[in-house]
VOPA-278060 format. One record per residue (C-alpha): x, y, z. Coordinates in steps of 0.1 Angstrom, whole numbers, padded with zeros to 4 digits, always signed. Example, Ala and Ser with C-alpha at 12.3 -4.5 7.8 and 13.67 -1.06 7.14 Angstrom:
residues 2
+0123-0045+0078;+0137-0011+0071;
end
This chain:
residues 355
+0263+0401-0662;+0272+0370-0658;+0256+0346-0685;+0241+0309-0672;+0256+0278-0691;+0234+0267-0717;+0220+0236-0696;+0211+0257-0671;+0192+0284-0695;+0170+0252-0713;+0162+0241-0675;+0152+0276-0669;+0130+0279-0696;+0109+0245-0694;+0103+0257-0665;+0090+0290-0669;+0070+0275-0696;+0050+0251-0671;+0019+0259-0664;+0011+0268-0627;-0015+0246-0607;-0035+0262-0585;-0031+0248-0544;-0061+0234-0537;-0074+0238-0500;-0092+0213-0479;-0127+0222-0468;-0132+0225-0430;-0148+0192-0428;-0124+0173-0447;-0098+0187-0428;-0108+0176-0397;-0114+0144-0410;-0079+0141-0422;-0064+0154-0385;-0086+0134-0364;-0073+0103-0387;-0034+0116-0381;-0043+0116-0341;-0055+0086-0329;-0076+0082-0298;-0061+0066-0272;-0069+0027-0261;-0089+0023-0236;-0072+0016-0205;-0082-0017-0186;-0088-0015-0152;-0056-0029-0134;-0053-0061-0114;-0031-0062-0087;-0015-0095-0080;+0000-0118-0043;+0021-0145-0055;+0029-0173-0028;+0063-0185-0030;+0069-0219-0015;+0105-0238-0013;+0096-0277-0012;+0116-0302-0001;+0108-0335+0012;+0075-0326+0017;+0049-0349+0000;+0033-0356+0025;+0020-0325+0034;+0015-0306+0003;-0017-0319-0006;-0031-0304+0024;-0009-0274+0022;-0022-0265-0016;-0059-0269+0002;-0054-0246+0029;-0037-0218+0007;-0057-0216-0022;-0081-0215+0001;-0069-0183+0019;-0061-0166-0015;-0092-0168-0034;-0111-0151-0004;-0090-0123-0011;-0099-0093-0042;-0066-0100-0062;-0054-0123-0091;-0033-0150-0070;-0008-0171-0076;+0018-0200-0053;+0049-0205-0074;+0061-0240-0055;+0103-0243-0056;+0112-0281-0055;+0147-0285-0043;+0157-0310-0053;+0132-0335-0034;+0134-0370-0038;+0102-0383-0016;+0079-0378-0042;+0074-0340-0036;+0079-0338-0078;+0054-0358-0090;+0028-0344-0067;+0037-0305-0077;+0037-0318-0115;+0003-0329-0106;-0007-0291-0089;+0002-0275-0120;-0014-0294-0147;-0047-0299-0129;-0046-0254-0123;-0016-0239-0140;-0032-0204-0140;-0026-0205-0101;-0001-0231-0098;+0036-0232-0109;+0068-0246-0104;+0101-0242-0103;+0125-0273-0102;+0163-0272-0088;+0187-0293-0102;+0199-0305-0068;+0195-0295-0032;+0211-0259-0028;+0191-0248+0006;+0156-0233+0017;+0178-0195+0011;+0187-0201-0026;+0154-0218-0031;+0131-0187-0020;+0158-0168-0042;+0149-0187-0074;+0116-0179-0062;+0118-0142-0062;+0139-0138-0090;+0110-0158-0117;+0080-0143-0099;+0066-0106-0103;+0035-0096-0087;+0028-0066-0067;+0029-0088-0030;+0049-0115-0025;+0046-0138+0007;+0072-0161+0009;+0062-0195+0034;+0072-0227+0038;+0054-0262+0031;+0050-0275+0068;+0021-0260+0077;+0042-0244+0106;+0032-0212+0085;-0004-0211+0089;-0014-0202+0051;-0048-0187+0070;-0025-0159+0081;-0024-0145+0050;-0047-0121+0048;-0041-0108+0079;-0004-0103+0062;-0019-0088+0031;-0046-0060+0051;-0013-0048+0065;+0002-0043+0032;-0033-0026+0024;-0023+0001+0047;+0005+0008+0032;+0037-0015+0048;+0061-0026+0022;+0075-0054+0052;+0053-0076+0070;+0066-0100+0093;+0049-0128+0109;+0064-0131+0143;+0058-0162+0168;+0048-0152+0197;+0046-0186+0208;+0061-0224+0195;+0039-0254+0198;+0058-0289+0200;+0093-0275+0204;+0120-0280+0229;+0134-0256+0256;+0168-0254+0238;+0150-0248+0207;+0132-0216+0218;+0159-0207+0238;+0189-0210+0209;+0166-0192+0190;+0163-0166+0215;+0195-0158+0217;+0200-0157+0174;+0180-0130+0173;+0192-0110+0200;+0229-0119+0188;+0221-0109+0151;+0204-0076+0160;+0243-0067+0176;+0258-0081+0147;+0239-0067+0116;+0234-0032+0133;+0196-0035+0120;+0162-0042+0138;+0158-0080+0131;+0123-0089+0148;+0124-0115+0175;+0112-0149+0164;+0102-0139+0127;+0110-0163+0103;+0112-0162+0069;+0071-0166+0065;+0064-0125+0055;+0047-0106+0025;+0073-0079+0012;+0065-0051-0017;+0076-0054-0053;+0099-0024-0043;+0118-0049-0017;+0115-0077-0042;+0135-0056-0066;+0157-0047-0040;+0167-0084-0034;+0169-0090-0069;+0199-0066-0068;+0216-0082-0042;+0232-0115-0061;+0255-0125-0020;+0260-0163-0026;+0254-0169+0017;+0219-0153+0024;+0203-0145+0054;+0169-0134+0038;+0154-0125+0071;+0183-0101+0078;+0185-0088+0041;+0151-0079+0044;+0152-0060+0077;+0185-0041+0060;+0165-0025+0031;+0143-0007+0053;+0113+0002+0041;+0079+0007+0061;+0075-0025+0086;+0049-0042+0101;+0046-0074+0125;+0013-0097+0128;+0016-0122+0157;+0005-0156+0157;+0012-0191+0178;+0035-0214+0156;+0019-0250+0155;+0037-0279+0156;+0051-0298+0123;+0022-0320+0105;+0045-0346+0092;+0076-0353+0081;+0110-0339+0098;+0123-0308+0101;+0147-0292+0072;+0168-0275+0099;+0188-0300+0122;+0215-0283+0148;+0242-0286+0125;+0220-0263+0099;+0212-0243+0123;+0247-0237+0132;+0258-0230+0098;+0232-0207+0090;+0241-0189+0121;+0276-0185+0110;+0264-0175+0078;+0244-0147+0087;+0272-0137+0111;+0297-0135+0086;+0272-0120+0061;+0263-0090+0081;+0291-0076+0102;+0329-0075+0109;+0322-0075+0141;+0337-0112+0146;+0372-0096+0133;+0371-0063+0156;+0364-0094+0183;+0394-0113+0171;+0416-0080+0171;+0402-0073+0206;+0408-0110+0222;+0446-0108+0204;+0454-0075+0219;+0441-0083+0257;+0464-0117+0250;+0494-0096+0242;+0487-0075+0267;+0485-0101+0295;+0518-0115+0280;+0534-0077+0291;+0520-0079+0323;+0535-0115+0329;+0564-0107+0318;+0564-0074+0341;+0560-0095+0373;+0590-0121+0358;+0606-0093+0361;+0598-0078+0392;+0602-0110+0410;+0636-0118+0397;+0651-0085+0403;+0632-0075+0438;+0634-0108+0456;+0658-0129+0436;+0632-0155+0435;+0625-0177+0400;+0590-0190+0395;+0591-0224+0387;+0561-0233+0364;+0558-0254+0331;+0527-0260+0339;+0518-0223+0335;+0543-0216+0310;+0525-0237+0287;+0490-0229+0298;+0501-0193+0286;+0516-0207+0251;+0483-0227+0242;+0463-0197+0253;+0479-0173+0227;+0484-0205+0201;+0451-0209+0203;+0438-0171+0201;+0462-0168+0170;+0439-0200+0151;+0408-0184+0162;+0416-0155+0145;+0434-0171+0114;+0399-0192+0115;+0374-0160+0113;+0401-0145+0087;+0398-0178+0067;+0360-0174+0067;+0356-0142+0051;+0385-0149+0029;+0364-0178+0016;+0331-0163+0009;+0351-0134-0008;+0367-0159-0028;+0331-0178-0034;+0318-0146-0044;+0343-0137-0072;+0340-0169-0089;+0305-0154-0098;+0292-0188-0101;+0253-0187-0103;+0233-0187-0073;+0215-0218-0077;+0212-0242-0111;+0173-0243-0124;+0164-0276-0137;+0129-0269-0153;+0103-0240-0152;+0065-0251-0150;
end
């Protein structure tokens, strides 16, 4: 047997010679006292609000707003839901600040703004808008009055039934030209073949979308947007509500033909190679006819001994193919840029102040 140091033997001992205490057991009662303090009931859970915020890019537009604020609070507070218009100012200079300053101190639980540090475009402004605004609807319009703000609810019943999209599509345009309806015609029937995705005719940007498809943009940081076509490309359940487009209050419109080009080539660019396959297509039918002319050259030399005398054609040919070989360098050179813009990773837009 092995003997235990002496340390451990004195240990041993005082602790032998301890008295034992006898384990006291909690009554029943107490008991349950004691467990129903370890598990808490749960908080009562309030009822939940759902929320539409109106987003609202701004610029130049002072002389509408007033009116504009009217009409859509208006709309909103006829409708069961907490509400509220998030105004984007970019980068106005008519006065447009000073009035939205104005909206939001005289109601900021339903007013707010957002302020640009300079003029980046009506996309990038509804992007700032998106990206600071949560709320389980958002309907994105713009300041005209163009977008009727009573055509909002008809929007929101729509999303009631369960649509995540929900356009509003002009079926008709008050107070604009021929060439305007008919270049926008053709847009839309042009981007549907471009983008591969089902771009409805004549919708704008004035829709309600889900917080699902807000979260969607949100992940999609593209500097050149197209929000109309990104929206059609995330899919989700669509709707359309049809309505007659008045005419412009006041003021000018935001989107000259110069814009309107730009934003065309934009969206072109944005959503389909199909400019390059076009550009590989038009070179190869060049090269081609430059086989076949040189076929009958040939032919005719060799057959009939005769020469075709032509500068005239010779150098039609030579600033056909010169010019087919910019054109292509061109549509090259544009998505070279924007890949180049892109990696830069610059920040979409620049905010100035949040209200």
């Amino acid at each position: 047997m092995i003997s235990k140091p002496w340390p451990q033997r004195a240990l041993a001992k005082k602790i032998e010679a301890m008295p034992m205490q006898p384990i006291r057991k909690l009554s029943g009662e107490r008991s349950g006292q004691s467990f129903r303090r370890r598990q808490r009931a749960p908080r009562p859970i309030a009822a939940a609000t759902r929320r539409l915020a109106l987003i609202v890019p701004v610029y130049n537009e002072a002389a509408v707003l007033p009116q504009f604020l009217t009409r859509a609070a208006g709309a909103l507070a006829g409708l069961p839901y907490d509400w509220r218009i998030t105004f984007v100012d970019d980068g106005s200079s008519d006065g447009s600040a000073r009035l939205l300053a104005g909206f939001a101190a005289a109601d900021p639980r339903h007013v707010r703004v957002l302020t640009l540090s300079r003029n980046f475009g009506q996309q990038l402004a509804i992007s700032a808008g998106l990206e600071h605004t949560r709320a389980d609807a958002l309907i994105i319009s713009d300041a005209d009055l163009q977008d009727p703000p009573e055509l909002i609810p008809a929007l929101v019943a729509q999303w009631e039934q369960g649509y995540e999209v929900v356009h509003a599509v002009r079926s008709g345009r008050q107070g604009e030209s021929w060439f305007k309806r008919l270049s926008a015609a053709a847009f839309y029937k042009l981007m549907r073949r471009l983008a591969g995705v089902e771009l409805p005719e004549n919708s704008g940007d004035f829709k309600l979308i889900d917080r699902q498809v807000a979260r969607t943009l949100r992940r999609m940081p593209e500097p050149h947007r197209f929000l109309r076509g990104m929206i059609a490309w995330v899919g989700f359940r669509q709707a359309r509500v049809d309505f007659v487009r008045p005419p412009r209050q006041a003021g000018e419109t935001k989107y000259p033909l110069g814009k309107m080009l730009h934003l065309a080539m934009d969206s072109a660019v944005s959503f389909s190679i199909l400019p390059l396959r076009l550009a590989t297509l038009t070179g190869a039918a060049a090269g081609l006819a430059s086989l076949a002319t040189l076929a009958w050259v040939l032919v005719a030399r060799l057959a009939w001994r005769a020469t075709i005398p032509g500068w005239a054609s010779l150098m039609t040919i030579v600033l056909l193919l010169g010019g087919v070989q910019l054109l292509t360098v061109g549509i090259l050179g544009e998505y070279l840029g924007r890949a180049f813009q892109q990696g830069k990773q610059r920040p979409l837009y620049v905010l100035r102040r949040r209200g």
